[in-house]
C-alpha positions as CSV (number, residue, x, y, z in Angstrom):
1,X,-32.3,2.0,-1.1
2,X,-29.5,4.6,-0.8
3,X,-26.0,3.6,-1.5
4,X,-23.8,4.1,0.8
5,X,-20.9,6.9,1.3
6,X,-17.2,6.1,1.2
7,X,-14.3,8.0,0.8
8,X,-10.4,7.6,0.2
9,X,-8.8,9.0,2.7
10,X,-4.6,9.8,1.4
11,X,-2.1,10.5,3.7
12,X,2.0,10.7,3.7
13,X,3.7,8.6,6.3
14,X,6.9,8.9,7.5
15,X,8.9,5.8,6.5
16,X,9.6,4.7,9.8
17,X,8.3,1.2,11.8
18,X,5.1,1.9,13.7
19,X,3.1,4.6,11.9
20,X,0.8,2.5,10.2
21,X,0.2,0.7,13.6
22,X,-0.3,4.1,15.1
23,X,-3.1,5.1,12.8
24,X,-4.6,2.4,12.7
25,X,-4.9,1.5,16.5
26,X,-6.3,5.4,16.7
27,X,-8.9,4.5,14.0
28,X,-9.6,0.9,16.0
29,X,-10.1,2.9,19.4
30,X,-12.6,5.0,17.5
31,X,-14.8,2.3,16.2
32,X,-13.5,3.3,12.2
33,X,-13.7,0.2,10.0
34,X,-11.3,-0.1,7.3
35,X,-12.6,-1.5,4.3
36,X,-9.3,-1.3,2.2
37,X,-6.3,0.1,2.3
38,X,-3.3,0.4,0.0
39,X,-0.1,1.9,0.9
40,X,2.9,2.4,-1.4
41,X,6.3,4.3,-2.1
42,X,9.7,4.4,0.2
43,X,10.7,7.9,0.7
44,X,7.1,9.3,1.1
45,X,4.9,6.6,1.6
46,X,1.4,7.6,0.2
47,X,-1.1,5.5,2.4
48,X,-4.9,5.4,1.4
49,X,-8.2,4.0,3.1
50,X,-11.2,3.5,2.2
51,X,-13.5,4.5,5.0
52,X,-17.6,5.2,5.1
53,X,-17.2,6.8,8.6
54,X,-15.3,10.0,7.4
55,X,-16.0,13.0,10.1
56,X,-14.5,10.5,12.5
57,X,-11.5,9.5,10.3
58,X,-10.6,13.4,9.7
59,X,-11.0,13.9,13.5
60,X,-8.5,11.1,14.4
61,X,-6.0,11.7,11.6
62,X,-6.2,15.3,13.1
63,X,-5.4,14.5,16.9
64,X,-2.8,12.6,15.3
65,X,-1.4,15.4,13.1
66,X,-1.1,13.9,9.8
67,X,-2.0,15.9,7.0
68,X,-4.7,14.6,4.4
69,X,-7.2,14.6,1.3
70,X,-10.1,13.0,1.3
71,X,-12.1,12.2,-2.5
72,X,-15.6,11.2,-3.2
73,X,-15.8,7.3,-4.3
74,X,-18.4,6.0,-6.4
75,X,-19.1,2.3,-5.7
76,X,-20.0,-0.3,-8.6
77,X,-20.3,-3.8,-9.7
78,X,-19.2,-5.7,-12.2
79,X,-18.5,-9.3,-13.8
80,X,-15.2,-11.0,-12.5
81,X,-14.0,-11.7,-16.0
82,X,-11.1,-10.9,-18.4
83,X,-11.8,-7.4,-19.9
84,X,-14.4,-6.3,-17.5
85,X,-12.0,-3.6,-16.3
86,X,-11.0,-2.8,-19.7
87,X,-14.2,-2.3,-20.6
88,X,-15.5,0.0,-17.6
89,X,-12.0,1.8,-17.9
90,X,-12.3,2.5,-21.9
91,X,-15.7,3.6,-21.3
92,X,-14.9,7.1,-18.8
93,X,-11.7,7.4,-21.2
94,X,-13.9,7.9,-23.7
95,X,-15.7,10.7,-22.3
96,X,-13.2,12.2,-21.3
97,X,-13.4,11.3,-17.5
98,X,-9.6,10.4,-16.0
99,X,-9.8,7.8,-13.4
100,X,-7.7,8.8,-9.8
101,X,-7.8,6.0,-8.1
102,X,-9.6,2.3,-7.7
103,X,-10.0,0.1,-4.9
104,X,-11.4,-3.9,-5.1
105,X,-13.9,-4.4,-2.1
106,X,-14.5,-7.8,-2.7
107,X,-15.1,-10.9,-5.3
108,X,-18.2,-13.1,-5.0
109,X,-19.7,-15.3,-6.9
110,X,-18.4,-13.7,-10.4
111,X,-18.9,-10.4,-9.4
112,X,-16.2,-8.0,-8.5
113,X,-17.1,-5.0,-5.9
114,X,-15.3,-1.8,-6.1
115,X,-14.8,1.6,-5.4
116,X,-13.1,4.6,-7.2
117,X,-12.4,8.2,-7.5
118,X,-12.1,10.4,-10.6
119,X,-11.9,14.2,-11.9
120,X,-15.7,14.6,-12.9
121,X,-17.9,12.1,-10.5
122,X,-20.7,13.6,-12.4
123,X,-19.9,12.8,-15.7
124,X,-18.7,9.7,-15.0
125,X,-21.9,8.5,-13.0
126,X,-23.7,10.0,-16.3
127,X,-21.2,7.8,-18.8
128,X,-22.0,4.6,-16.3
129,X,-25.4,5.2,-15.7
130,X,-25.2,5.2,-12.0
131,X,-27.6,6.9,-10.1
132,X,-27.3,7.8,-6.2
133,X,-30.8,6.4,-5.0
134,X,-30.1,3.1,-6.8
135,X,-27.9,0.7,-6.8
136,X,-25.6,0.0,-10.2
C-alpha cells in the first residue's frame, strides 16, 4: 500500500471580502478537494491548503494569478493524548529537523491524523521511522 501524496499549497491574499470564495469556487469547478485549510494574518493574509490533487491546484491558482509555494507533507498517526505532540515534536528537534508547518486531518477513535512539512523530509522520515511504501 502506497501512501498517498499531499502538499501545502501557500498563497497571499489580498485582504479584501471575496478572495477566499474566489479560490475556492475555482478549485470546486475543478473537482480539487480540500482537506484543510488554515488562513491567517491581516495585512497579507497567508492562506494554506492541503491538497493531494496538486498539478490541478497549481493550474487553477495560475489562471487565477495568485502567486504560490507548494511543500512536500509527510502524513502520520498518532495517539490523541496529552504530550503526543510533544513527544513527536521533541523527537525531529532533536535531530536537528525544524518543523514548517502542521496540519490535523482528523481525530478518531484516539488517534490523531496529520500532516506536516519540514526542512529535511528525509531526515525526519529516518528520525520517525516512516517509510513511503508503508504506512506509519
Amino acid at each position: 500500500m502506497r501512501l498517498k501524496s499531499m502538499m501545502e499549497v501557500s498563497m497571499e491574499l489580498p485582504d479584501e471580502p471575496g478572495q477566499l470564495a474566489r479560490v475556492t469556487e475555482a478549485m470546486a469547478e475543478a473537482n480539487i478537494n480540500i482537506e484543510t485549510v488554515c488562513a491567517i494574518g491581516r495585512v497579507a493574509p497567508n492562506v494554506a491548503m492541503v491538497v493531494e490533487q496538486v498539478p490541478q491546484t497549481c493550474a487553477v491558482l495560475d489562471s487565477l494569478g495568485i502567486k504560490y509555494t507548494t511543500s512536500e507533507l509527510i502524513k502520520l498517526v498518532m495517539p490523541d493524548q496529552p504530550g503526543a505532540l510533544a513527544q513527536f515534536a521533541r523527537r525531529l528537534a532533536d535531530a536537528g529537523v525544524n518543523i514548517n508547518s502542521i496540519y490535523i486531518l482528523s481525530k478518531y477513535r484516539g488517534d490523531a491524523e496529520l500532516v506536516f512539512s519540514v526542512d529535511d523530509i528525509d531526515k525526519a522520515r529516518q528520525t520517525l521511522n516512516l517509510h513511503e511504501a508503508v504506512p506509519p
